[in-house]
C-alpha positions in Angstrom: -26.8 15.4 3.0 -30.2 16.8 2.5 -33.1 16.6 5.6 -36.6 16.2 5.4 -36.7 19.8 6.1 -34.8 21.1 3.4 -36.5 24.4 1.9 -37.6 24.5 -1.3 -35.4 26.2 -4.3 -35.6 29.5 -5.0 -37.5 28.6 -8.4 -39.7 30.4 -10.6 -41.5 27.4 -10.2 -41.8 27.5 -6.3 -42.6 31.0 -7.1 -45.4 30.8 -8.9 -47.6 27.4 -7.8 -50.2 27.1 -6.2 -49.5 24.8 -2.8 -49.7 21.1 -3.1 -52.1 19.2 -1.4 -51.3 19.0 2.2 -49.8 15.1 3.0 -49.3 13.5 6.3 -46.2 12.0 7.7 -45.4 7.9 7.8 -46.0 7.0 11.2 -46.3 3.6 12.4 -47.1 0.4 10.0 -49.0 0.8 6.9 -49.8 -1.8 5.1 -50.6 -1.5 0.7 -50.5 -4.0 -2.3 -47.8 -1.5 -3.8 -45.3 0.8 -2.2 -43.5 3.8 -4.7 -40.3 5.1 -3.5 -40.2 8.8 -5.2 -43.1 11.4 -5.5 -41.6 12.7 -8.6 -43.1 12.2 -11.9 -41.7 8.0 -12.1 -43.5 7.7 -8.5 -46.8 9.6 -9.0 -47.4 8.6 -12.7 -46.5 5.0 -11.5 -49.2 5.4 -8.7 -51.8 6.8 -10.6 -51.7 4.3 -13.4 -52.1 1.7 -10.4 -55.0 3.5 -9.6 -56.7 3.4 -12.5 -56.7 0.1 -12.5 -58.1 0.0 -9.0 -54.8 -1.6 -7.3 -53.7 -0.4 -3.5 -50.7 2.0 -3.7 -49.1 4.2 -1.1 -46.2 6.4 -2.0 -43.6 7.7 0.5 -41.4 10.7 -0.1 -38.6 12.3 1.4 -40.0 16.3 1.4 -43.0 16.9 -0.9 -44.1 16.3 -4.4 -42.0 17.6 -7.0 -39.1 19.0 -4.5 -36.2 17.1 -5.7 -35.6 17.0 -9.8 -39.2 16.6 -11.2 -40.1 19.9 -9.8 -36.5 21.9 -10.5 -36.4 21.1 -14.1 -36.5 23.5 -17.4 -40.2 22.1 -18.1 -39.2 20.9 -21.5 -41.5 18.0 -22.7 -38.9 16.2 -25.1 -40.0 12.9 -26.9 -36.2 11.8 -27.3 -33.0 10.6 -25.6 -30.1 13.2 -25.1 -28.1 11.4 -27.4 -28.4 7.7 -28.2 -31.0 7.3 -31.3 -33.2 4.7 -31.8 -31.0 2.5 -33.7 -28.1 2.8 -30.6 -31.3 1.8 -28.5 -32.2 -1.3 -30.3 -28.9 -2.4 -30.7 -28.4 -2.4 -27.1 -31.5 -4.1 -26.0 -33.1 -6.0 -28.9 -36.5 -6.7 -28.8 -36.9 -4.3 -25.4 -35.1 -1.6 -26.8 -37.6 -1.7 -29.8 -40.6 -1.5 -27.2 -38.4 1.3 -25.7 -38.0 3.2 -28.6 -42.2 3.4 -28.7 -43.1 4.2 -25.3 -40.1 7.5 -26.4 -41.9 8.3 -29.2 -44.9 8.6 -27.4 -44.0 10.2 -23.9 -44.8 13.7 -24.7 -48.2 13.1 -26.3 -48.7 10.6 -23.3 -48.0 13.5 -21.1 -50.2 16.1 -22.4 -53.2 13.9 -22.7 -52.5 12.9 -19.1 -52.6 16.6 -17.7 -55.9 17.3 -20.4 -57.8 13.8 -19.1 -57.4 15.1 -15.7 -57.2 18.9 -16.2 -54.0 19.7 -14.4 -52.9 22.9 -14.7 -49.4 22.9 -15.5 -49.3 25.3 -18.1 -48.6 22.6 -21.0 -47.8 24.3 -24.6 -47.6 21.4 -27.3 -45.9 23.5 -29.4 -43.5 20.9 -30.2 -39.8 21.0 -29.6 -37.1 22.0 -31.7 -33.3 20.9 -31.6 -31.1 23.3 -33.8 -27.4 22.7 -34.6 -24.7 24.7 -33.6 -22.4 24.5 -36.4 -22.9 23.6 -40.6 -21.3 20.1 -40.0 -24.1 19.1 -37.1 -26.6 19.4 -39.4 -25.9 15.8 -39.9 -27.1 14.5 -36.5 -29.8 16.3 -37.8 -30.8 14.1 -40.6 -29.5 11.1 -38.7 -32.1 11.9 -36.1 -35.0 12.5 -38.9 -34.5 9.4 -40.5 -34.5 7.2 -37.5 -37.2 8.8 -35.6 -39.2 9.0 -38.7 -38.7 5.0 -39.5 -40.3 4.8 -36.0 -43.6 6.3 -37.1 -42.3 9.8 -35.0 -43.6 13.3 -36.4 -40.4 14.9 -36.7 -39.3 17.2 -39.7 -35.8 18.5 -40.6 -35.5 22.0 -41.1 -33.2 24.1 -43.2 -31.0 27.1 -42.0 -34.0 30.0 -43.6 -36.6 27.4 -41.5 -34.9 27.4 -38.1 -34.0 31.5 -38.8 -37.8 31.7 -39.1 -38.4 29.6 -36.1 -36.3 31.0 -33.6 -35.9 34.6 -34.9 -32.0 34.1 -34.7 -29.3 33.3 -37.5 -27.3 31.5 -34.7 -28.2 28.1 -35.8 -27.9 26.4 -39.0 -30.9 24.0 -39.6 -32.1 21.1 -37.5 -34.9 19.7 -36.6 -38.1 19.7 -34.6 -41.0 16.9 -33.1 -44.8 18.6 -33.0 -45.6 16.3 -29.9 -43.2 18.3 -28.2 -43.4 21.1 -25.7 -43.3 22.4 -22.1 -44.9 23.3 -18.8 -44.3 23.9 -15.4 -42.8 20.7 -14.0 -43.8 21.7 -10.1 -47.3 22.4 -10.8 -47.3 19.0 -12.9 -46.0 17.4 -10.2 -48.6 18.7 -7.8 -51.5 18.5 -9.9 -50.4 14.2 -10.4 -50.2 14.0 -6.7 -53.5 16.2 -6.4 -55.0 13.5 -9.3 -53.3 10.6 -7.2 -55.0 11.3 -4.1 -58.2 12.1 -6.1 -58.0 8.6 -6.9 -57.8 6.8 -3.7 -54.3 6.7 -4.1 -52.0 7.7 -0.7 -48.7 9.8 -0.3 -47.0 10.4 2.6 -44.2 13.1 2.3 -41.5 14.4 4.9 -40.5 10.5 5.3 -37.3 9.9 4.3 -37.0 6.1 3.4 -34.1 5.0 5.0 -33.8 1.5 3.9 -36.1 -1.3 2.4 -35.7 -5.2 2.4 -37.6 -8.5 2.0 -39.5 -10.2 4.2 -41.5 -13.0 3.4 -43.5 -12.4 0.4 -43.5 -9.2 1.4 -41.4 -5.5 0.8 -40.4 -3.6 4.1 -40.5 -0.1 3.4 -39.0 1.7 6.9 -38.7 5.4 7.5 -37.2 7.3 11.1 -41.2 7.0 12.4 -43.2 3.9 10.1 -42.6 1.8 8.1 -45.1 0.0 5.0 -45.6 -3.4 4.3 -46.6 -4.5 0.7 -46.5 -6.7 -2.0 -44.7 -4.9 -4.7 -41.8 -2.1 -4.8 -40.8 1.0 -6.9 -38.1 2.4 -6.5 -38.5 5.8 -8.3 -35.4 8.6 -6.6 -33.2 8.5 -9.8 -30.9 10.8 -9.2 -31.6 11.7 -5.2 -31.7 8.0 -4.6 -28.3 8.6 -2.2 -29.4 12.1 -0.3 -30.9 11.1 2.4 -30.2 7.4 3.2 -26.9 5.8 1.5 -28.2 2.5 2.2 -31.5 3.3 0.2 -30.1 1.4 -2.4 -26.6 1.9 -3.2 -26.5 -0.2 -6.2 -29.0 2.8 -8.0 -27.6 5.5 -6.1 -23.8 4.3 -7.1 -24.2 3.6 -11.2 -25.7 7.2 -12.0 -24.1 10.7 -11.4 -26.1 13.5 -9.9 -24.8 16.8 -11.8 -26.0 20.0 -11.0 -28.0 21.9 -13.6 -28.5 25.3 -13.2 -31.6 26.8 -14.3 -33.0 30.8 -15.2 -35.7 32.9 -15.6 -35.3 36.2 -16.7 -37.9 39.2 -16.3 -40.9 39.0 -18.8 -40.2 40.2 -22.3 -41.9 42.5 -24.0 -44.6 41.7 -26.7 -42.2 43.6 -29.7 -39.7 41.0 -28.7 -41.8 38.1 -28.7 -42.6 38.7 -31.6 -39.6 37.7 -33.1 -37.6 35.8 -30.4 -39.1 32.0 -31.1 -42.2 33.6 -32.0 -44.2 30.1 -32.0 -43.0 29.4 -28.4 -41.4 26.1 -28.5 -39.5 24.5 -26.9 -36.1 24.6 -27.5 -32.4 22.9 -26.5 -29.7 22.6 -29.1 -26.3 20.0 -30.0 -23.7 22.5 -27.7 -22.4 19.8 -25.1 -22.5 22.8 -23.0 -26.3 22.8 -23.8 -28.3 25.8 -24.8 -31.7 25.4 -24.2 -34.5 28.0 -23.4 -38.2 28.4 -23.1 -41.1 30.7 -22.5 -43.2 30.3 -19.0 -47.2 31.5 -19.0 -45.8 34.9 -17.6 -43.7 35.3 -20.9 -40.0 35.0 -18.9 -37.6 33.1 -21.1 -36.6 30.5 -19.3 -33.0 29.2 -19.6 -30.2 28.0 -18.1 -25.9 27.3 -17.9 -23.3 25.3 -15.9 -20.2 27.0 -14.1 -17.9 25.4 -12.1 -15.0 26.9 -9.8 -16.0 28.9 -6.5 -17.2 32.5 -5.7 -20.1 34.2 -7.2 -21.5 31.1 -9.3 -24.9 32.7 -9.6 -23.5 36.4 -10.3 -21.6 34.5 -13.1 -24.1 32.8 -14.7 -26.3 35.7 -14.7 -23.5 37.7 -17.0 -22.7 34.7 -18.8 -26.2 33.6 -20.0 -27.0 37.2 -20.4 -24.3 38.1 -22.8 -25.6 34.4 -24.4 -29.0 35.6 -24.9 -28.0 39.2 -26.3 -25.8 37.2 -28.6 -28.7 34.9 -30.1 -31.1 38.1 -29.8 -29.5 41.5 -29.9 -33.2 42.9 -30.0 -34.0 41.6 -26.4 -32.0 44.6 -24.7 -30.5 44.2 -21.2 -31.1 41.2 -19.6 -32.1 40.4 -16.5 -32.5 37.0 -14.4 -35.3 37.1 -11.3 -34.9 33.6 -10.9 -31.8 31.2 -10.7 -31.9 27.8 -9.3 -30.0 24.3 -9.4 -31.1 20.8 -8.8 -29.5 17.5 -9.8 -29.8 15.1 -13.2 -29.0 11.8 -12.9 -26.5 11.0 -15.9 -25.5 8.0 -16.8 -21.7 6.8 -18.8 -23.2 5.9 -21.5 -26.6 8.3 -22.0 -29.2 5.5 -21.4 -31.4 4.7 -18.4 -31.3 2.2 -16.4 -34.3 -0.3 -15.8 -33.6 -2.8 -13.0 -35.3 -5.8 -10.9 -34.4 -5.1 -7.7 -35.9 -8.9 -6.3 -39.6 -10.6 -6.8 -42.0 -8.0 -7.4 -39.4 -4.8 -7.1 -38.4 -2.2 -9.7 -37.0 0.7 -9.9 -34.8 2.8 -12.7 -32.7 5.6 -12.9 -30.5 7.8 -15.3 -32.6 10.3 -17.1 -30.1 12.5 -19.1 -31.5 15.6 -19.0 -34.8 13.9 -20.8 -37.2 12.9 -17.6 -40.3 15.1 -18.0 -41.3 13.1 -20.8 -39.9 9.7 -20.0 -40.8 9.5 -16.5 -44.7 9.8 -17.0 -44.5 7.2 -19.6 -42.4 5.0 -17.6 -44.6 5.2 -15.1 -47.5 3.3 -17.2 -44.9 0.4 -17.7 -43.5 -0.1 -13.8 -47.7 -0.1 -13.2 -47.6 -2.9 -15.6 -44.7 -4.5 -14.0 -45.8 -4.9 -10.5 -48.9 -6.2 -11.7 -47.0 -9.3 -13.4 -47.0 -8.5 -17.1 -44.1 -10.3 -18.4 -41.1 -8.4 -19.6 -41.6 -9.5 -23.3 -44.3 -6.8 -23.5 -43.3 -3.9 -21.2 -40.9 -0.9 -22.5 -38.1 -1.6 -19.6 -35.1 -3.3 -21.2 -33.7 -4.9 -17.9 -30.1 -4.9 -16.3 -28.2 -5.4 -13.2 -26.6 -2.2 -11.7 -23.4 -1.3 -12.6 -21.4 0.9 -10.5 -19.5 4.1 -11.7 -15.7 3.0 -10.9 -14.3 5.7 -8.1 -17.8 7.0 -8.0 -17.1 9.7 -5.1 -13.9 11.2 -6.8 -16.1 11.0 -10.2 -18.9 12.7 -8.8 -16.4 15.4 -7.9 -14.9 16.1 -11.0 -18.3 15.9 -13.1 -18.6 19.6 -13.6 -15.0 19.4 -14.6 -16.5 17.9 -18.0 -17.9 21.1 -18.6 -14.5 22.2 -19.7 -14.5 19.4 -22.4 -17.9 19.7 -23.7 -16.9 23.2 -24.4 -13.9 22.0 -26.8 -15.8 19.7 -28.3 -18.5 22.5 -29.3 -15.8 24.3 -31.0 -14.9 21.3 -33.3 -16.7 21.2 -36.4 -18.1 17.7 -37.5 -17.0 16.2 -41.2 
């Protein structure tokens, strides 16, 4: 289990940002109108939306803005699901899966007008984000995707084998398709800048306060860490997938019904201008249909960054470095010898089935978890919606499509043999569709 004290990961990210804004401990009883669990992008965007509306919010986090998943990420802004599509949405949750499917559509060019409204520096490109296929026969979720998205009013545009060639300088992939809305940044300096933006706004976050349990008393929420404890009317619960490192009884109906895996993520040195030139040469964002995912990026610096699972002991790091290396010479034989000066890891909350889950957790108490690889986008605009929630808009007009948790069966032995899956997504990559 993870402390209060853990270090920071060994990110690019961590690398390069400037320090966040320096936050005080919970000690003794606070009181607020609303209490957020999480100073990741749910919690903060959550907290400044509450803000803007002038309502009382304190947040409380375990180590600092941005340490656990919203600052460890790839940076991709992606205004889709991993893999249900909006029809798989709607036919799960009606009416709230259609309201579901919008606030989707719209969470990357929420998220960029967000960071240019309140000029954080995050290094946002909206250069859109592309999905190519990685065989002839894929080019059908493709055109599945297209025509769905594009029913939903979403900018996206299918592209033919010569397009995506063009696109990403590589003859690798074999069409796809592509959002404008799309793009990335960096995810720690995002996070830091919304909790900069938060406190800007009269907001309050405590960090290095490990909420240890929370309960109902009265009307009211008990929020307790190891030193305070905050009373208030309204709840968030916003830890996705850390919601069980630092206190299992946080709540173990959340922290039970979603799967921290480890992603592993990598920044190699920065190339050169000649190769920019040709390797995705209009700087999108980019992450393709291999279950064993390829997805890469370029920082401000001009690193590609990228990423790979691996599973089995030793040298994991060592390993991933010669894998993704050969990888990237493979897709680009003109970007030479490759070398990583940053590898990291840090969890993503998957779900069975691919979809979040959006829960009630008692009067006035929300919380959600189970991003799929898809949170930078999502959370922000989720965090609009919860703000709505807690105020008492009714659930016919907010984007969360409620249900009770569900635990993962034999979640401890499942959690355990997740990276094990790797070894079928890869089987699966080799199958062509028909």
């Amino acid at each position: 289990m993870e402390t209060a004290n853990a270090p920071w990961p060994k990110s690019l990210w961590a690398a390069v940002t400037p320090d966040g804004p320096q936050l005080p401990e919970l000690k003794g009883a606070v009181e607020a109108d609303v209490v957020v669990i999480g100073a990741g992008f749910t919690g903060l965007s959550t907290a400044l939306h509450l803000r803007e509306q002038g309502i009382d919010v304190a947040v409380v986090e375990a180590v600092e803005p941005g340490w656990g998943a919203s600052g460890r990420n790839n940076g991709q802004v992606i205004p889709t699901l991993s893999r249900p599509d909006p029809d798989d949405i709607i036919k799960r949750y009606g009416a709230a899966g259609e309201r579901l499917v919008g606030i989707i559509r719209d969470s990357a060019q929420i998220l960029f007008d967000l960071t240019r409204r309140y000029q954080i520096q995050a290094e946002g490109e909206q250069n859109g984000w592309i999905q190519p296929v990685h065989s002839p026969g894929r080019i059908k979720i493709a055109e599945r995707r297209v025509k769905q998205w594009s029913k939903h009013g979403a900018p996206v545009e299918l592209l033919s084998s010569d397009e995506m060639k063009k696109m990403l300088g590589s003859p690798a992939w074999f069409g796809g398709f592509w959002n404008k809305t799309g793009g990335h940044i960096n995810p720690l300096a995002l996070a830091r800048g919304f909790a900069r933006v938060v406190l800007e706004q009269g907001g309050r976050i405590f960090a290095r306060s490990p909420v240890e349990s929370f309960a109902r008393q009265g009307d009211r929420w008990i929020v307790k860490t190891a030193q305070g404890q905050i009373s208030a009317r309204a709840l968030v619960v916003a830890s996705n997938a850390y919601t069980g490192e630092f206190s299992k009884q946080l709540s173990p109906g959340i922290a039970s019904e979603v799967m921290p895996v480890l992603s592993w993520q990598m920044a190699t040195q920065p190339l050169s201008d000649q190769a920019r030139q040709t390797i995705i040469p209009g700087r999108q964002a980019v992450s393709d249909t291999h279950g064993e995912l390829y997805f890469m990026r370029y920082d401000a610096r001009n690193r590609l960054v990228t990423g790979g699972n691996v599973i089995g002991v030793g040298d994991k790091t060592g390993r991933l470095k010669e894998m993704v290396g050969a990888r990237l010479q493979r897709l680009w034989p003109e970007i030479g010898e490759v070398k990583f000066d940053y590898v990291w890891n840090g969890y993503v909350g998957m779900t069975t089935d691919f979809l979040p889950r959006m829960h009630k957790l008692g009067p006035n108490a929300f919380g959600w978890t189970g991003c799929n690889g898809r949170a930078v986008a999502l959370s922000i605009a989720l965090g609009n919606e919860f703000a709505k929630a807690v105020q008492g808009v009714p659930d016919d007009e907010l984007a969360l499509p409620f249900s009770e948790p569900v635990p993962i069966a034999a979640h401890g032995l499942m959690r355990l043999l997740a990276p094990f899956m790797l070894l079928v997504y890869r089987r699966r990559d080799k199958k062509e569709m028909v």
